[in-house]
N, C-alpha and C positions, 0 to 999 in steps of 0.2 A: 655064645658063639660070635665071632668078630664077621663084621657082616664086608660082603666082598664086594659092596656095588662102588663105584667111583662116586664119589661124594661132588656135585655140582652145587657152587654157591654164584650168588647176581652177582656179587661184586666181581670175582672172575669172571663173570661174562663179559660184564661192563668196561674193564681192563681189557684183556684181549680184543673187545670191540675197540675200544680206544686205542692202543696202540699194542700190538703185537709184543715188540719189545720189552716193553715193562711189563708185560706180562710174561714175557717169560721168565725175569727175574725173580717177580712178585708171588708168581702165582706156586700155588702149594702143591700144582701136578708139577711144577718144573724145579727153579731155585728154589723159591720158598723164603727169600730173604726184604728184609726191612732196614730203615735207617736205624743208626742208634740214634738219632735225635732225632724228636717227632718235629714234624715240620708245624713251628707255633700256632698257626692257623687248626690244625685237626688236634692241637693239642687243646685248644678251646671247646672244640666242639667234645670230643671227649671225656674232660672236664664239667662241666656243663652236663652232659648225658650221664656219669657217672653220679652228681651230686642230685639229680633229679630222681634217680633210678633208689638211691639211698633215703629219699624222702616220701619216698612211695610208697618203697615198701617195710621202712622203719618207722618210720617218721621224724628222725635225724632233720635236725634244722637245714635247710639248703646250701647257708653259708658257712655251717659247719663242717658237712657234708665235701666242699668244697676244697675247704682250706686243707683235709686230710688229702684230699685227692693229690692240691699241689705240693704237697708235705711227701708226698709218698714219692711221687714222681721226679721230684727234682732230687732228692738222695738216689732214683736211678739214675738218670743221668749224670751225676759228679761223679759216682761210678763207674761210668765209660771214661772219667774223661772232665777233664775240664772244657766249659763252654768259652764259645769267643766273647769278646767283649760285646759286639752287633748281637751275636746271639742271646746274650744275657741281655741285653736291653730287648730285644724281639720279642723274648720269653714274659718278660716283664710288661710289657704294653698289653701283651694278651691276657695274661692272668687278672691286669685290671679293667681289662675290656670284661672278664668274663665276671667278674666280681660284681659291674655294673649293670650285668645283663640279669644277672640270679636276683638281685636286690631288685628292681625291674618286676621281673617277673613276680618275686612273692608280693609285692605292691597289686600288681595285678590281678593274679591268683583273691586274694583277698576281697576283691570288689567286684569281681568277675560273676554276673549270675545269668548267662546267656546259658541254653540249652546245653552245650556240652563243655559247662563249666565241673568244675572239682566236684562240685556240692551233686551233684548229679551223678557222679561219676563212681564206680568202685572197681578197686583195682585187685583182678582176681589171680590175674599172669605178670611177674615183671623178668625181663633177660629169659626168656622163655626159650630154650637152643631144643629146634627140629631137625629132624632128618628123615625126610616120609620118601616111598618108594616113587618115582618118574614113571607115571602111566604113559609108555612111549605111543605117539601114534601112529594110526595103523599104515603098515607098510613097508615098516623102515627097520632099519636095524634095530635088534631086540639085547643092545647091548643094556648090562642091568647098569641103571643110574638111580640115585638118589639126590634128592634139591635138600639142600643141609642149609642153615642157618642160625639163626636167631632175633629174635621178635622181642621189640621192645618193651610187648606188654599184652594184656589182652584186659579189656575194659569192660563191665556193664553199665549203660545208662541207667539208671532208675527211674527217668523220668519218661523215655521214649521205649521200655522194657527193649533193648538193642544191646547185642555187641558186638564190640567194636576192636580191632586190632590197632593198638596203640605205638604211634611213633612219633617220634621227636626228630624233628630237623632243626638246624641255626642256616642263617643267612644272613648276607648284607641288605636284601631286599624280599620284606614278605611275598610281596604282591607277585615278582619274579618268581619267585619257588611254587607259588600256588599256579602259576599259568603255565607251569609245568608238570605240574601232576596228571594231569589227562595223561600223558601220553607216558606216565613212570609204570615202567614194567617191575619194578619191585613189590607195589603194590599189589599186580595178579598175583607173582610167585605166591608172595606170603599168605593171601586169599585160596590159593590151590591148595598152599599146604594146612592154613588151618582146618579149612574146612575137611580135611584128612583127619586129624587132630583132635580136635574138641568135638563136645557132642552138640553142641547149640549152633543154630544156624548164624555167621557172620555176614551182618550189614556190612562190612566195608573197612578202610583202612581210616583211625581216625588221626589226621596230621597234628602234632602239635607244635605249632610253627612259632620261633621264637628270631626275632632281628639282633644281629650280635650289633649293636651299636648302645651306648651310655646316651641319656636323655640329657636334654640339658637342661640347666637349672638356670630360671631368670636372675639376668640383674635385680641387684639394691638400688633405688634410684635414692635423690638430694631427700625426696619425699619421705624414705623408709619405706614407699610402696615398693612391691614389686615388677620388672619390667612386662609390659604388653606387647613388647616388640616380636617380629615372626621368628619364634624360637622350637625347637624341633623338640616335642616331650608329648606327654598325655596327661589329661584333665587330672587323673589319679596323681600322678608327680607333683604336678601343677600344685594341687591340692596340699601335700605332704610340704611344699616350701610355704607353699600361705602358714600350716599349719605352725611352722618354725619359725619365719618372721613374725606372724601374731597369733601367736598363742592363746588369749584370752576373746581372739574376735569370733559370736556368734555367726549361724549359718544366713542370718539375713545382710549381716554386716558385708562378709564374705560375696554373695552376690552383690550388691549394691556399688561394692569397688572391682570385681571381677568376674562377675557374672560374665559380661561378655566374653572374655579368652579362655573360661571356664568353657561354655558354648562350642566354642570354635575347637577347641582343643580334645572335644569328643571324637571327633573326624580324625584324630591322630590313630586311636588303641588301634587299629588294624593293622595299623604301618609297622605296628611293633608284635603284635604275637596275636594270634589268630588259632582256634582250632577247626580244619577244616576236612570233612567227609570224602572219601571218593571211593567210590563205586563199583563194581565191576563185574560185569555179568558173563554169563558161562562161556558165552561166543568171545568174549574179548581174551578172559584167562586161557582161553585154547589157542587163540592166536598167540600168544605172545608166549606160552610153552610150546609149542610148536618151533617158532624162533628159538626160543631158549635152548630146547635140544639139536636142532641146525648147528647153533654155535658150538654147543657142548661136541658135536662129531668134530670140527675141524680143530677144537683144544686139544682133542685125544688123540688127533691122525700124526704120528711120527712126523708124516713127509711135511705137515704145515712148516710151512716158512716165517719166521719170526721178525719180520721187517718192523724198522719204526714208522709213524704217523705222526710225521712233525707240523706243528699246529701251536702259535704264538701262544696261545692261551693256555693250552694243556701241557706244553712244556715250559712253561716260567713257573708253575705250580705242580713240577714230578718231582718224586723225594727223589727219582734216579736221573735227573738232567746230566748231574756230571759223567757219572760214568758212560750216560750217552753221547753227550758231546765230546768224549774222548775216543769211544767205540768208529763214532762217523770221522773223526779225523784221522784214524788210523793206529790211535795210541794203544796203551794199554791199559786198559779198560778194568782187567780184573785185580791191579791193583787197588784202585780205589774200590771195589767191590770187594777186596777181603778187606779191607782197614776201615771203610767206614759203614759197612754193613754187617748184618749180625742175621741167624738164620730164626725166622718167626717164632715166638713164644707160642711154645703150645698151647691151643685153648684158648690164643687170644678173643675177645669179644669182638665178634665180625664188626661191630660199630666201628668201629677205628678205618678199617676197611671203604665202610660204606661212606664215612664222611668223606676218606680223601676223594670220593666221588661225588659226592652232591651239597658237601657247604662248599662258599666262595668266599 
């Protein structure tokens, strides 16, 4: 029996909190429409989420994983259409930004033996799609809702017997994303709804935060040593170029010429990927479902008014700038709305969603 409650997801909330407008295009209670071309940036993250997600739960190499991804997706795209020349170079910087972030990360992964490293870890849920019933609270309208999504993952520690609801963000700045999470209401949702869900009690949301930036790699000096100058990487990298340059040098050799930015370059690994815990207890998930269904009444109310939120930052990064800045100038708007948009693939994976919200 096809179940008749209105399906509520974050990312629509998130959208209509951010700007009416694009939510009424975006969102799947109104248009329902996307660009054809992913805007490069969530085409990374994406990317990235999709070669992780296949090394998880296959164990498909990451960089294999990867290359099918952009193998798949660029024969859609020439599909709609040939890309602009800016855009083929765009597309291009990202795929080796992302290339350099995967290679990165399994470098990482490999040396990684903190608490809720890999080795610890077992991966029991991956792309987990929920849709648990909206315990409305009391008082208010009793219309029937459902919080639908999908979950990155669901985890048990082995070492802390915990689990853990698994997700993956990219950014430009770990530290930024993490000082953000307090106050991320995604993380109630998906804590409300597992705990609906699964039968084991959930500790929490475990972040696994990845920096979309390529490390650099030191100068060759006159010497053949390598440079010690202030270069942006991690001990582990660090490590893998010594390895290249001198291949046959022992581990005492290796400290005795580089001990010290070996040292120094431990204080990097957090700057680049972090897995980090966050919390959240019964009072806090009721507040922010409480918020959640607030907002969910005025998506649903006809009479809401669809104004935009124009805001320097959020509009230099909407997939619908144009046809907004044509809408406010008094153009015609739903031309470029039927030519270079296309009505959402069913079943897309909410992630695509969720990035155009929270990578930068």
């Amino acid at each position: 029996m096809k179940n008749s409650a209105t399906e509520i997801h974050i990312s629509d909330v998130r959208t209509f909190r951010q700007c009416r407008r694009k939510w009424g295009w975006s969102s799947a209670l109104k248009r329902n429409l996307e660009p054809y071309i992913t805007y490069p940036p969530f085409f990374t993250g994406r990317g990235i989420h999709e070669a992780l997600e296949r090394y998880y739960r296959d164990g498909v190499d990451i960089i294999a994983a990867f290359v099918d991804f952009v193998s798949a997706e660029t024969a859609l795209m020439k599909e709609q259409g040939a890309l602009w020349p800016q855009e083929e170079d765009t597309l291009e910087e990202q795929i080796t930004l992302a290339f350099g972030v995967l290679h990165h990360y399994r470098a990482w992964q490999a040396q990684d033996t903190k608490k809720y490293s890999d080795r610890n870890l077992k991966f029991l849920e991956l792309e987990y799609p929920f849709n648990v019933p909206f315990t409305l609270p009391s008082g208010r309208n009793s219309r029937k809702l459902t919080i639908a999504g999908r979950l990155d993952g669901l985890v048990y520690n082995t070492l802390t017997d915990e689990y853990w609801i698994w997700e993956t963000k990219t950014a430009r700045s770990v530290q930024q994303l993490v000082d953000s999470l307090g106050n991320d209401e995604q993380s109630a949702l998906y804590m409300y709804a597992a705990q609906k869900i699964f039968k084991h009690p959930i500790a929490g949301v475990l972040y696994n935060v990845m920096r979309k930036k390529i490390p650099v790699h030191p100068r060759i000096l006159q010497s053949e040593l390598l440079s010690k100058s202030a270069i942006d990487t991690t001990a582990f990298m660090y490590r893998a170029d010594i390895a290249e340059q001198h291949p046959d040098w022992q581990e005492d050799t290796i400290q005795e010429f580089y001990g010290d930015i070996l040292a120094k370059l431990e204080e990097n690994e957090t700057k680049y990927f972090i897995r980090w815990p966050v919390h959240k207890s019964s009072a806090q998930i009721k507040i922010v479902m409480d918020g959640i269904y607030a907002t969910a009444m005025e998506m649903l109310n006809p009479k809401t008014v669809l104004y935009p939120s124009p805001n320097w930052m959020q509009c230099n990064f909407c997939n619908f700038k144009s046809p907004c800045l044509t809408m406010s100038m008094g153009g015609d708007y739903e031309v470029l709305l039927r030519e270079e948009y296309r009505e959402r693939i069913p079943n897309i994976n909410e992630f695509e969603r969720d990035k155009e919200m929270n990578d930068d």
